[in-house]
C-alpha positions as a printed NumPy array, in Angstrom:
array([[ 13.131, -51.381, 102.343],
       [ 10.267, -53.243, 103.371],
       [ 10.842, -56.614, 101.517],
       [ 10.788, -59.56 , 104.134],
       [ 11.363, -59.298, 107.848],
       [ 14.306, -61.83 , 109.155],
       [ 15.5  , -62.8  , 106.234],
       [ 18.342, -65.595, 106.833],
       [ 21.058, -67.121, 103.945],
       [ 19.731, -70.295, 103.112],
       [ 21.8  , -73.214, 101.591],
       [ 21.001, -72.162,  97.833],
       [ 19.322, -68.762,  97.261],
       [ 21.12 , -65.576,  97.031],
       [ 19.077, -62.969,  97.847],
       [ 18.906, -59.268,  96.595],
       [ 17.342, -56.149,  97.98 ],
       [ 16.864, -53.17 ,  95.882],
       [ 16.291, -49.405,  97.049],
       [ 15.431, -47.625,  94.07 ],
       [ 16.147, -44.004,  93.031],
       [ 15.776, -41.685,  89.984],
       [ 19.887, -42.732,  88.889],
       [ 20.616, -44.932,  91.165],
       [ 20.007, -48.519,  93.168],
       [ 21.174, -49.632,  96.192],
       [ 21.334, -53.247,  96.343],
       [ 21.939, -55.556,  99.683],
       [ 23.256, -59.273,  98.685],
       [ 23.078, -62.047, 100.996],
       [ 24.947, -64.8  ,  99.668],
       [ 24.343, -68.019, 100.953],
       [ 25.796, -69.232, 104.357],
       [ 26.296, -65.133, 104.974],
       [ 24.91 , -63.047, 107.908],
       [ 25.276, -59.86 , 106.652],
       [ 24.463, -58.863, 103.747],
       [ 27.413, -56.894, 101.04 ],
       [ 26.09 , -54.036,  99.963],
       [ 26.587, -51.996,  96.219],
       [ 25.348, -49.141,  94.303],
       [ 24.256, -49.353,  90.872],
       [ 23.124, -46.854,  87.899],
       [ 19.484, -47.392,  87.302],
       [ 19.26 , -48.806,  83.899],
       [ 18.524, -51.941,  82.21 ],
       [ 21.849, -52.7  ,  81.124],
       [ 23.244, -52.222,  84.8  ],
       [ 20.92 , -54.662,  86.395],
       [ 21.214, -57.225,  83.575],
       [ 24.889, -56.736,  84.893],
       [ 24.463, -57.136,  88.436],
       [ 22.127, -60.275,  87.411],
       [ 24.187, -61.473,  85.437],
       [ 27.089, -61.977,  88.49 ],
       [ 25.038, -64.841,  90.038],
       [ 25.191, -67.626,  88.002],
       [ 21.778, -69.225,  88.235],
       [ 18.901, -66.926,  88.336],
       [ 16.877, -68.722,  89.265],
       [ 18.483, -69.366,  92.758],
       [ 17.845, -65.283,  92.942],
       [ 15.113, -64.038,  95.502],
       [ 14.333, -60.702,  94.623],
       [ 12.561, -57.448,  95.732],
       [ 13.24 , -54.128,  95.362],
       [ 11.483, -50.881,  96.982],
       [ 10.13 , -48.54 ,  94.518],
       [  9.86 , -44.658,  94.051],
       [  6.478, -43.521,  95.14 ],
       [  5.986, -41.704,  92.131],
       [  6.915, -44.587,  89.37 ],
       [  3.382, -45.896,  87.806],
       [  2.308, -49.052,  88.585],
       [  2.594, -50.206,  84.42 ],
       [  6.097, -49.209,  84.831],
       [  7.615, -51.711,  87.229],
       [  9.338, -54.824,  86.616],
       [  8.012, -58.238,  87.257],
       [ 10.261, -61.956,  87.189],
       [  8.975, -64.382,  85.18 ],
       [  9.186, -67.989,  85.068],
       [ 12.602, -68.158,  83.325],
       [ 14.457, -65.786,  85.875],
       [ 14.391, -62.792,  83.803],
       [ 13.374, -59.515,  84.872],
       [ 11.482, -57.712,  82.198],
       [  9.199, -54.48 ,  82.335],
       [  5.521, -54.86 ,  82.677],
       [  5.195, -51.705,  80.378],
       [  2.592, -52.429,  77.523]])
């Protein structure tokens, strides 16, 4: 996962790293004030991210960024928006 190089817990974000598969995501959480990061492994569906999301409070002290199959179409990914919510960019 090529998301951000030295990435270090700051005092409010919580930040997530997702490795994305066909059924499955791996996701790295660095919780503030943490060196390393705890790592899980989620089902790839909406409702199990809006679960995962949904464990931090605040979204919108959530930094992002996930690593995606090679073969997923651009149109397909998802993309935050202003309000913290993750939502497909499928038209």
């Amino acid at each position: 996962m090529r998301c951000t190089s030295g990435v270090t817990a700051s005092a409010d974000l919580i930040h997530l790293g997702m490795d994305t598969s066909r059924d499955t995501i791996v996701v790295g959480i660095l919780r503030p004030g943490e060196e390393i990061p705890a790592v899980d492994r989620i089902f790839n569906d909406e409702a199990s991210v809006r679960r995962l999301v949904g464990r931090f409070g605040d979204r919108l002290l959530l930094s992002a960024c996930y690593e995606a199959r090679v073969d997923e179409p651009l149109h397909m990914r998802s993309e935050p928006h202003h309000d913290g919510d993750v939502r497909s960019s499928a038209t």
